[in-house]
C-alpha positions in Angstrom: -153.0 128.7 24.9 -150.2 131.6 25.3 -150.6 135.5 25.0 -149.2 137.0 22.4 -146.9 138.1 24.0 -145.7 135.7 25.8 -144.5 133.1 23.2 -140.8 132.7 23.7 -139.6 134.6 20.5 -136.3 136.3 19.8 -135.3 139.4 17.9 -134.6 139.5 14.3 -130.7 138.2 13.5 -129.9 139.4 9.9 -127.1 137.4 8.3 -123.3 138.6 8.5 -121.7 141.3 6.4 -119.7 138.9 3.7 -116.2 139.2 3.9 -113.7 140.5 1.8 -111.8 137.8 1.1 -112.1 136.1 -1.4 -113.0 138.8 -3.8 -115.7 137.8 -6.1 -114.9 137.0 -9.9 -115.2 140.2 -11.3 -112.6 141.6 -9.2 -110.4 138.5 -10.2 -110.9 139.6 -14.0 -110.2 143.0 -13.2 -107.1 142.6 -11.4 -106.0 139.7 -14.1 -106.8 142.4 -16.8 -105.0 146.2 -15.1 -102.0 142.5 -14.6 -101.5 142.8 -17.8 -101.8 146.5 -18.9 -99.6 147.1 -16.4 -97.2 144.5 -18.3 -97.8 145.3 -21.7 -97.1 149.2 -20.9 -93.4 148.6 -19.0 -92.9 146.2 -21.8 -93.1 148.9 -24.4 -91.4 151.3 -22.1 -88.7 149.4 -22.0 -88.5 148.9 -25.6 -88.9 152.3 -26.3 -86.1 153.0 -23.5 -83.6 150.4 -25.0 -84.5 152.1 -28.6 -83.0 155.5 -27.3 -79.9 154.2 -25.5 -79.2 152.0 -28.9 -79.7 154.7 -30.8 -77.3 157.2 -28.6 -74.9 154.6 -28.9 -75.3 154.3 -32.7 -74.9 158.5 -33.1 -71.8 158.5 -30.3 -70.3 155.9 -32.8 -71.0 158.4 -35.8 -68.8 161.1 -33.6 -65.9 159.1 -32.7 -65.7 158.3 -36.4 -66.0 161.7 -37.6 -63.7 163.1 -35.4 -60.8 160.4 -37.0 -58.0 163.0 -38.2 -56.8 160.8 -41.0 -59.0 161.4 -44.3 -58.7 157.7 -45.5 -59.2 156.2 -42.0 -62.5 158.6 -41.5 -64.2 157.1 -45.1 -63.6 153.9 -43.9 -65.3 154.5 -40.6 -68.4 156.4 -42.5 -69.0 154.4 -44.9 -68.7 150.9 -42.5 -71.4 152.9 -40.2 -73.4 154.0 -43.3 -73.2 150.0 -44.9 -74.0 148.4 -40.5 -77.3 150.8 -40.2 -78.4 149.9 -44.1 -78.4 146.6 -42.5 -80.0 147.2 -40.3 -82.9 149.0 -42.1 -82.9 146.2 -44.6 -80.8 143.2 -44.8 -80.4 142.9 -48.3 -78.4 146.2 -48.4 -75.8 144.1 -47.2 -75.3 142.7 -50.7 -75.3 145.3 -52.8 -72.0 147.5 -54.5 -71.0 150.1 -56.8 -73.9 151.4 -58.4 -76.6 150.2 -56.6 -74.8 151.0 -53.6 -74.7 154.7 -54.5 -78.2 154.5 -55.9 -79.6 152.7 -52.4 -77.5 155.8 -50.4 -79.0 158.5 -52.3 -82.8 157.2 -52.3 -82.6 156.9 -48.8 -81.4 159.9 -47.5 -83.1 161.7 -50.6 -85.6 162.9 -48.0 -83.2 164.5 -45.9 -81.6 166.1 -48.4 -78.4 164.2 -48.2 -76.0 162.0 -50.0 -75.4 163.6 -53.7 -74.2 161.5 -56.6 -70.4 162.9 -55.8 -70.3 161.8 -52.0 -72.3 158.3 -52.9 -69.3 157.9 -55.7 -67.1 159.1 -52.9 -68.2 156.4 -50.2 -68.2 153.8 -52.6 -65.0 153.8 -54.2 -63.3 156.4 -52.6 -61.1 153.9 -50.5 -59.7 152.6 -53.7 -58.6 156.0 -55.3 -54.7 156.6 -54.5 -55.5 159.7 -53.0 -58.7 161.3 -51.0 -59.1 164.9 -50.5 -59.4 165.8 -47.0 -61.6 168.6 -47.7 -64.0 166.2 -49.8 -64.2 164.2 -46.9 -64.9 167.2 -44.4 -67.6 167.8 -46.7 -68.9 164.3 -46.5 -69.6 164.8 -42.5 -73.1 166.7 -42.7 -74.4 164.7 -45.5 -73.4 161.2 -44.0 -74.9 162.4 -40.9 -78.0 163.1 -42.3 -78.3 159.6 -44.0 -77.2 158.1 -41.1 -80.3 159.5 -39.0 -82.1 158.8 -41.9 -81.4 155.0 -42.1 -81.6 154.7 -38.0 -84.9 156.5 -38.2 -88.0 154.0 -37.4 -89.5 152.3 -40.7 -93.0 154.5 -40.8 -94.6 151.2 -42.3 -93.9 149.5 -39.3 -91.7 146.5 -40.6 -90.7 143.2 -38.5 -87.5 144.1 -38.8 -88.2 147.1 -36.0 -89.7 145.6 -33.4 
């Protein structure tokens, strides 16, 4: 029989360290998951982003048409921006005249304090009246602006329409 210590034994080996790749599956579900944070948040961004640059657009539109010199020429280009952003706030403000026109301009812009009775009649109809008053029309400019922002402004309800 052997001494102790002379049996032929060798030092302790401990396994290696495990190596990095591949990652184990929680770091799979936590890259999948900051993935698509990541592509949710430039998603909105750009949203938001393309929501500004239409809506510069939109108001650089409202300026070319107010600067118009001719009175009759200047209606026509307010109230064909006023009618294109009713649309697009609600589509079936594309069918409506006279009256409920009028009534549809002042309840929206009713919380801007804008459009009065006299410049709804004035948008409506005043293309068809043989002669516009230019000052009327001067007149027009803040309240039309204000509806205008008004009817471009995001729907607080958060309808399909918007997004």
């Amino acid at each position: 029989m052997n001494a102790p210590g002379d049996l032929p034994l060798r030092d302790i080996h401990l396994p290696p360290e495990p190596g990095w790749w591949p990652p184990a599956p929680g770091w799979w579900l936590l890259a999948l998951l900051l993935a698509w944070v990541g592509c949710a948040l430039v998603r909105r961004g750009l949203r938001a982003w393309r929501a500004r640059q239409r809506r510069r657009a939109l108001l650089a539109e409202f300026e070319v048409a107010a600067a118009l010199a001719e009175p009759r020429t200047r209606l026509a280009a307010l109230s064909a921006l006023l009618r294109r952003a009713a649309c697009l706030r609600d589509p079936a403000a594309a069918s409506l005249e006279g009256a409920r026109w009028r009534e549809y301009l002042q309840h929206r812009s009713a919380a801007s304090g804008g459009i009065t009775p006299a410049d709804a009649a004035l948008l409506a109809d005043g293309l068809y009246r043989p002669m516009i008053d230019a000052q009327a029309v001067q007149g027009l400019l803040g309240p039309a602006r204000r509806c205008y922002l008004a009817l471009l402004a995001p729907d607080p309800g958060g309808s399909a329409a918007q997004r």
